[in-house]
VMD Tcl script that draws the C-alpha trace (Angstrom):
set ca {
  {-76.85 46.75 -39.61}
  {-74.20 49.75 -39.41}
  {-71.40 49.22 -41.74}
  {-68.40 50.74 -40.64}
  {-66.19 52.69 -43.11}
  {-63.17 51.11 -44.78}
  {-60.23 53.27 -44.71}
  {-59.01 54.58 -47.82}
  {-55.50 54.00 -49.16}
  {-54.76 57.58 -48.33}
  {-55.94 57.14 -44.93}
  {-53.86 54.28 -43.93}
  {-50.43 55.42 -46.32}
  {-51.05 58.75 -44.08}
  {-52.02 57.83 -40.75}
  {-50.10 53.98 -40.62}
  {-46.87 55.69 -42.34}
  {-46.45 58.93 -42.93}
  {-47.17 60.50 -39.41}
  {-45.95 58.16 -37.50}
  {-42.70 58.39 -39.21}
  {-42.95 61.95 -39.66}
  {-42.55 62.02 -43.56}
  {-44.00 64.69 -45.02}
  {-45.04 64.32 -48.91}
  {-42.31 66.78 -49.88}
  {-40.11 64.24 -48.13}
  {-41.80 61.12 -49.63}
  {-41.59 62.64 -53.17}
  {-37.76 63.75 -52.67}
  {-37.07 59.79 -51.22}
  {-38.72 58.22 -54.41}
  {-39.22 59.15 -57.77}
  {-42.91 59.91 -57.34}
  {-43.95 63.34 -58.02}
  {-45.12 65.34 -55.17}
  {-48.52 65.98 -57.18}
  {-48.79 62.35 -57.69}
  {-48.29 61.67 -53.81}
  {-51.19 63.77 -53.25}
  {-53.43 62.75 -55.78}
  {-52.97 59.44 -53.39}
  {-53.44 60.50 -50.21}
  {-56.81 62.10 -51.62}
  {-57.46 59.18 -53.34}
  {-57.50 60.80 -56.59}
  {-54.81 58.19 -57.97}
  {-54.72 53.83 -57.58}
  {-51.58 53.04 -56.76}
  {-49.81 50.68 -59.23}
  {-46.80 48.22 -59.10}
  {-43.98 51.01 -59.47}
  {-45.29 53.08 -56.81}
  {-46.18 50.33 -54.31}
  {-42.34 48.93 -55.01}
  {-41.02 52.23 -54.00}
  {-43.41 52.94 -51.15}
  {-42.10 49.65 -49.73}
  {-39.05 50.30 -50.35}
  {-39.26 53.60 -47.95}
  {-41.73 52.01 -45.39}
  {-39.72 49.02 -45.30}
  {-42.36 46.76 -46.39}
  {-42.48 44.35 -49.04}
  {-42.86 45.85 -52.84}
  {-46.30 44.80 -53.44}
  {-47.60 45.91 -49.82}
  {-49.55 48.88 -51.26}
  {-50.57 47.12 -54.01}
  {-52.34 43.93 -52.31}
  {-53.75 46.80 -49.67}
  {-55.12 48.68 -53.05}
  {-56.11 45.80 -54.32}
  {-58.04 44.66 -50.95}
  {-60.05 48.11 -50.96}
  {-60.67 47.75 -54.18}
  {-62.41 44.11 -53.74}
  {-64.46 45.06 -50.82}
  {-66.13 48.26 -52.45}
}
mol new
graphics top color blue
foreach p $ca { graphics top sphere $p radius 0.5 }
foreach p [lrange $ca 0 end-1] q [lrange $ca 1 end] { graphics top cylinder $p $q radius 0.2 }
display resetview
C-alpha cells in the first residue's frame, strides 16, 4: 500500500496562508513579533511551532490561537 505524504507545517502555513493571502515572510515577520529567520526556519521545517507563535499566527490568519499548534501537534502524532 502507497502512503501518501503528509504535508509539513511549512507546506500548509505557505501554501493554505501565505500565498493565498499574498504575505510574504518579510511581511509576516513585520505583522508579528517573530523574527524573519525564525519564520523561515518554519516554513523549512527547521523550527516546531510553539504556543506564542501559533497565538500570533492566528492572530494574522484569523484563526483561533492554538490553530498552528493542534495542526503541529497533529503532524507530529501521525509521524
Amino acid at each position: 500500500m502507497t502512503k501518501i505524504p503528509l504535508p509539513t507545517i511549512g507546506e500548509i502555513l505557505q501554501e493554505e496562508f501565505m500565498i493565498p493571502l499574498s504575505i510574504s515572510p518579510i511581511t509576516l515577520s513585520k505583522e508579528t513579533t517573530i523574527s524573519l529567520e525564525q519564520i523561515d526556519h518554519i516554513l523549512h521545517n527547521k523550527l516546531v511551532i510553539n504556543a506564542d507563535i501559533s497565538q500570533q499566527l492566528g492572530q494574522v490568519f484569523h484563526v483561533s490561537d492554538n490553530y498552528f499548534l493542534k495542526l503541529q501537534k497533529d503532524i507530529n502524532n501521525r509521524k
